[in-house]
C-alpha positions as CSV (number, residue, x, y, z in Angstrom):
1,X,6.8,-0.5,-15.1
2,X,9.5,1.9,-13.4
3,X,7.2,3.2,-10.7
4,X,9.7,2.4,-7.8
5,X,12.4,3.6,-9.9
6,X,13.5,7.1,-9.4
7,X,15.8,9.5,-10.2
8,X,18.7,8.3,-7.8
9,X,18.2,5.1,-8.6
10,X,18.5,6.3,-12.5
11,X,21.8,8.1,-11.6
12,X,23.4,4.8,-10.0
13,X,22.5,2.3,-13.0
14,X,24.2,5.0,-15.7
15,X,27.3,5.5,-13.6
16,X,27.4,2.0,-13.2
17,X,26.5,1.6,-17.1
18,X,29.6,3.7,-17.8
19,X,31.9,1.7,-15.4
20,X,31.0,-1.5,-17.2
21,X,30.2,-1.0,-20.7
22,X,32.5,2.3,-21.0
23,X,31.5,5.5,-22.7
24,X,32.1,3.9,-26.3
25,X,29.6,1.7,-25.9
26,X,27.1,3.5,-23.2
27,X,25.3,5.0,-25.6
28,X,24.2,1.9,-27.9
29,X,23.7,-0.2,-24.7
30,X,21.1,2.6,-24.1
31,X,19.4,2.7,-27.5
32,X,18.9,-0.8,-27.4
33,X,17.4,-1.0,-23.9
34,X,14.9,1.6,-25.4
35,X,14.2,-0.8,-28.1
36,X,13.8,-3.7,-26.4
37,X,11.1,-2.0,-23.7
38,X,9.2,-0.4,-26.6
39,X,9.4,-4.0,-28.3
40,X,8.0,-6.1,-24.9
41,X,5.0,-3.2,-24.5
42,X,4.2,-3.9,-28.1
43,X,3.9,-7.3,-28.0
44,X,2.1,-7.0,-24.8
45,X,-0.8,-4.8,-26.2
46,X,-1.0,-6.8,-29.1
47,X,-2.0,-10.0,-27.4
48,X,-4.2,-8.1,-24.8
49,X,-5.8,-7.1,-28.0
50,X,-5.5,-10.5,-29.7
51,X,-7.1,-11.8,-26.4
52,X,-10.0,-8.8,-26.5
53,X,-10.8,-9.6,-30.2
54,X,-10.9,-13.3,-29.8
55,X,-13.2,-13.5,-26.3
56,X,-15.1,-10.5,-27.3
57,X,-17.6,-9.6,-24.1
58,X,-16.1,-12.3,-21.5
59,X,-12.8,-10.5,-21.7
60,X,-14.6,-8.3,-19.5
61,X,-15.6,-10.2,-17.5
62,X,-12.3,-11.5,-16.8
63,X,-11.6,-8.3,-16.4
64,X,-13.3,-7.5,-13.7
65,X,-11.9,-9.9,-10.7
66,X,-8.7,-8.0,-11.8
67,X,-9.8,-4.4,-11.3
68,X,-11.7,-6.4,-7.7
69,X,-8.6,-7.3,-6.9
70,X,-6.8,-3.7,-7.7
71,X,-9.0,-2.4,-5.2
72,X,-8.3,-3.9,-2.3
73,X,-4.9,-1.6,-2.2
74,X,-7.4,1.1,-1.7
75,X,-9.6,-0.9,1.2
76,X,-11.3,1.0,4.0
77,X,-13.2,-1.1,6.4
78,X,-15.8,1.6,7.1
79,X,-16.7,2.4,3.8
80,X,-17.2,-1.3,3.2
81,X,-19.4,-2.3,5.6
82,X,-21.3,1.1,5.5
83,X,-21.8,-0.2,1.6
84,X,-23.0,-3.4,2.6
85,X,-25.2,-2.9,6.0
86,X,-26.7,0.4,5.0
87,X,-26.4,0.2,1.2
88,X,-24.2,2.6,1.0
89,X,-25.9,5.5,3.4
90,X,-24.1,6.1,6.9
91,X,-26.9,6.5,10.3
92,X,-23.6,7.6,12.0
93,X,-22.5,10.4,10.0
94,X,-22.2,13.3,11.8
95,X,-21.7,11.9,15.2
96,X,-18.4,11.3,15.2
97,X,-17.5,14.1,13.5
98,X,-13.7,15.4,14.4
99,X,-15.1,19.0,12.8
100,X,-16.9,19.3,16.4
101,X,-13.6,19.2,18.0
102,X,-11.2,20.9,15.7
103,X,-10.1,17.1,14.7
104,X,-9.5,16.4,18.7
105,X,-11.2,13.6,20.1
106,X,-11.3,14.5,23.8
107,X,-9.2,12.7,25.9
108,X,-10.5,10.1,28.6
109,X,-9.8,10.8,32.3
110,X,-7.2,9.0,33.7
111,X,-7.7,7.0,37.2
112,X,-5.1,8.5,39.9
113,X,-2.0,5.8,40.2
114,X,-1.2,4.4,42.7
115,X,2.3,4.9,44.3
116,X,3.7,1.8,45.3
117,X,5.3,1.7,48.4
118,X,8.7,-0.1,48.5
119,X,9.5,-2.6,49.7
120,X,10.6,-3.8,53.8
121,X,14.4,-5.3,53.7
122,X,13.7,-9.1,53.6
123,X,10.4,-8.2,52.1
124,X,9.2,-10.5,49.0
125,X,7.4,-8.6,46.5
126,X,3.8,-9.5,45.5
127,X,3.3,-12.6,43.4
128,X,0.3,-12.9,41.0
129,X,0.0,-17.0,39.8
130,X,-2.8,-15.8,37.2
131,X,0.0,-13.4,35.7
132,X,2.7,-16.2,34.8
């Protein structure tokens, strides 16, 4: 529940805790926010297991699109179509191993550039109508 909320972020709601509620009633402001959360996870297990109890096996599969769904925050396009075209069992493993290189991939050779040469005074410069 407080997984983006750290320490600093901690720090600024008790100083501004303080500010508000003062340091007479701080303390009691705090013991009932510590109630209250224990309360709401509570009541949320008991109907996750009021739900369990009363769908028996298709809880799980509700379940599942859930934990499908969890998943895709963890999504690699390689390993997912190496499951599903190969069945799980990678023909290219190996060769395009970075361990061959040290983890470089060699680098591919770059044409020479041209210099351009400037321009004459009252010269217009090149104009390409498939570019615009």
């Amino acid at each position: 529940m407080f997984d983006s909320v750290g320490w600093p972020e901690l720090l600024i709601l008790v100083v501004v805790g303080l500010f508000v509620l003062g340091p007479e009633r701080l303390p009691q402001a705090a013991a009932w926010l510590g109630r209250t959360v224990r309360q709401v996870k509570e009541y949320a297990t008991g109907a996750r297991e009021q739900i369990r109890s009363e769908l028996g096996p298709e809880f799980d599969e509700l379940r599942k699109p859930l934990e499908d769904l969890r998943g895709i925050r963890n999504f690699n396009p390689r390993t997912a179509v190496t499951k599903h075209l190969f069945d799980g069992e990678n023909p290219l493993d190996g060769i395009f191993d970075d361990t061959a290189t040290n983890g470089h991939r060699p680098e591919a050779p770059k044409p020479p550039a041209e210099q351009p040469r400037p321009l004459s005074p009252g010269e217009r410069p090149p104009y390409d109508s498939d570019a615009t």
